[in-house]
C-alpha positions in Angstrom: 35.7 -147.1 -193.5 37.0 -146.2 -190.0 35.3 -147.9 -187.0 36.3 -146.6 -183.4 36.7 -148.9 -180.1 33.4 -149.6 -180.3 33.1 -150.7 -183.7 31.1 -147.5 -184.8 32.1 -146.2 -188.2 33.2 -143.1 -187.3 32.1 -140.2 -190.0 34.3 -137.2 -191.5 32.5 -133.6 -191.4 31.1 -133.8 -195.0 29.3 -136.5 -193.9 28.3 -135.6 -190.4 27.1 -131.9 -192.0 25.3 -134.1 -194.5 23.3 -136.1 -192.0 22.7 -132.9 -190.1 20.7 -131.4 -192.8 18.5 -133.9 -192.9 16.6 -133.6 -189.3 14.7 -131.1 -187.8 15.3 -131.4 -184.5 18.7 -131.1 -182.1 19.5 -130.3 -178.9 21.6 -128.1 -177.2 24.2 -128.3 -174.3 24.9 -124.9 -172.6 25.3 -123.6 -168.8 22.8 -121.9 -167.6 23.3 -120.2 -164.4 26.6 -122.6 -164.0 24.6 -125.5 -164.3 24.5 -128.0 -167.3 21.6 -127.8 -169.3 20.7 -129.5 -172.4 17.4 -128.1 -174.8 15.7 -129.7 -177.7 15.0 -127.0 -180.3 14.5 -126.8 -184.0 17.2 -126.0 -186.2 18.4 -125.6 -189.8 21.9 -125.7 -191.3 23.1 -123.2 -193.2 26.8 -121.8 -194.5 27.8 -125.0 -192.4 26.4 -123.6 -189.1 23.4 -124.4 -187.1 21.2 -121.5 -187.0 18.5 -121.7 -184.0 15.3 -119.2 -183.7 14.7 -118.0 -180.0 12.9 -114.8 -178.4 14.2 -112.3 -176.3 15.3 -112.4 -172.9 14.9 -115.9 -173.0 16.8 -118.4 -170.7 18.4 -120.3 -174.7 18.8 -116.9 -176.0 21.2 -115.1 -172.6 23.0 -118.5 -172.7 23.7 -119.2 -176.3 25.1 -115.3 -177.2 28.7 -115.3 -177.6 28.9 -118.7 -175.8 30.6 -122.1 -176.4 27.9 -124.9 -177.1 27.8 -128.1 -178.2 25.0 -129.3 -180.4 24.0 -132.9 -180.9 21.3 -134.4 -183.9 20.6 -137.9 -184.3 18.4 -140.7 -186.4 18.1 -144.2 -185.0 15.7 -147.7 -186.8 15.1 -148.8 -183.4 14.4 -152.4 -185.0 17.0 -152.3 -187.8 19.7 -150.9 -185.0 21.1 -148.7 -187.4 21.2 -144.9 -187.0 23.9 -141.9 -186.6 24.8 -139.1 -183.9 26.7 -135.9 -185.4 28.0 -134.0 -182.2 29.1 -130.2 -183.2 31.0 -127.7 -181.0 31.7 -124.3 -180.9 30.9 -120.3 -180.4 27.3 -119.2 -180.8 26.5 -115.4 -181.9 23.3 -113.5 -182.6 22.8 -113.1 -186.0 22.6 -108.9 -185.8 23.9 -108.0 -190.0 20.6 -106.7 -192.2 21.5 -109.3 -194.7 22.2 -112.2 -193.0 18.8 -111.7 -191.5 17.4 -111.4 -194.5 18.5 -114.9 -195.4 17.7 -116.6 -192.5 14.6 -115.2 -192.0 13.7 -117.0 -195.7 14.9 -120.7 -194.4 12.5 -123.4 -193.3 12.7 -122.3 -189.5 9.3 -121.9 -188.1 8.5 -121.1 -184.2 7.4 -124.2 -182.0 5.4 -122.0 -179.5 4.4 -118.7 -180.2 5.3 -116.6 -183.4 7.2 -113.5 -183.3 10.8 -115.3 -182.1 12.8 -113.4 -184.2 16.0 -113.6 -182.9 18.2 -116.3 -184.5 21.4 -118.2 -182.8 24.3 -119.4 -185.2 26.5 -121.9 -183.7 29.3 -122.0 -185.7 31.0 -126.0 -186.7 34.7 -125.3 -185.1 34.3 -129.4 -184.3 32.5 -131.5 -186.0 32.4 -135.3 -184.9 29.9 -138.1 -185.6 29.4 -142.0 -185.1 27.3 -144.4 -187.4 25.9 -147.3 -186.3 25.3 -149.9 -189.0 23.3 -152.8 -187.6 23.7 -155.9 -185.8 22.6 -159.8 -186.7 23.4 -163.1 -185.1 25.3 -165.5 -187.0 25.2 -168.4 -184.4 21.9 -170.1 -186.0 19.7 -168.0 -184.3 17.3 -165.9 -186.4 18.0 -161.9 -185.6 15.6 -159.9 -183.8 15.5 -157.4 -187.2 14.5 -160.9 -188.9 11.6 -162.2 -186.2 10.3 -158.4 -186.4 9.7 -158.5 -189.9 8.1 -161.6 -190.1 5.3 -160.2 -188.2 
């Protein structure tokens, strides 16, 4: 296992494209209208890109076609202290091919808001990166907070 500075383990892309398929939820980091903006949306993984739904002429949609974003999922046990980040980089494109359309439109990728957003985003994986946290306890006689928590 490699641990970084920090003393994260830090995860190779099997493993970070594992944990990504596992949450719903991600957000985005994009410019929009040169300024930095980052957008929680609901995603799925699929062909080891993350594939977004949007509407037209939306502010996500003009800024994610044929952009460079970087994508960010996470899972944290606020009282274990254990959790994961996967951070994934690279070029978006609107899905436009019949078929691939087809197949998206048959994933687990509902609307949040409104139906009829039928326009979907792929970001493609060109860097993939992720940490995992595995937990802290005191060994200095003191019971750990994970420990007290549980008690009650």
């Amino acid at each position: 296992m490699e641990l970084d500075a920090n003393g994260l383990e830090v995860l190779d892309r099997g493993a970070c494209l594992r944990l990504l398929s596992t949450v719903p939820i991600g957000r985005i980091g994009l410019s929009a209208g040169a300024l930095p903006v980052v957008l929680p949306v609901n995603f799925v993984l699929w062909n080891e890109e993350v594939v977004v739904r949007t509407g037209s002429g939306g502010k996500l949609n003009a800024a994610l076609v044929n952009s460079v974003v970087a994508f960010e999922a996470d899972h944290y046990d606020g009282l274990s202290h254990t959790g994961w980040s996967v951070l994934l980089q690279g070029s978006s494109r609107e899905i436009t091919d019949p078929l691939e359309i087809e197949a998206v439109r048959r994933l687990p990728l509902r609307p949040w808001v409104e139906p009829g957003k039928d326009r979907f985003i792929s970001i493609a994986a060109d860097l993939v990166s992720g940490r995992r946290v595995r937990g802290w306890h005191r060994f200095d006689g003191h019971e750990s907070f994970v420990s007290l928590a549980r008690a009650h």
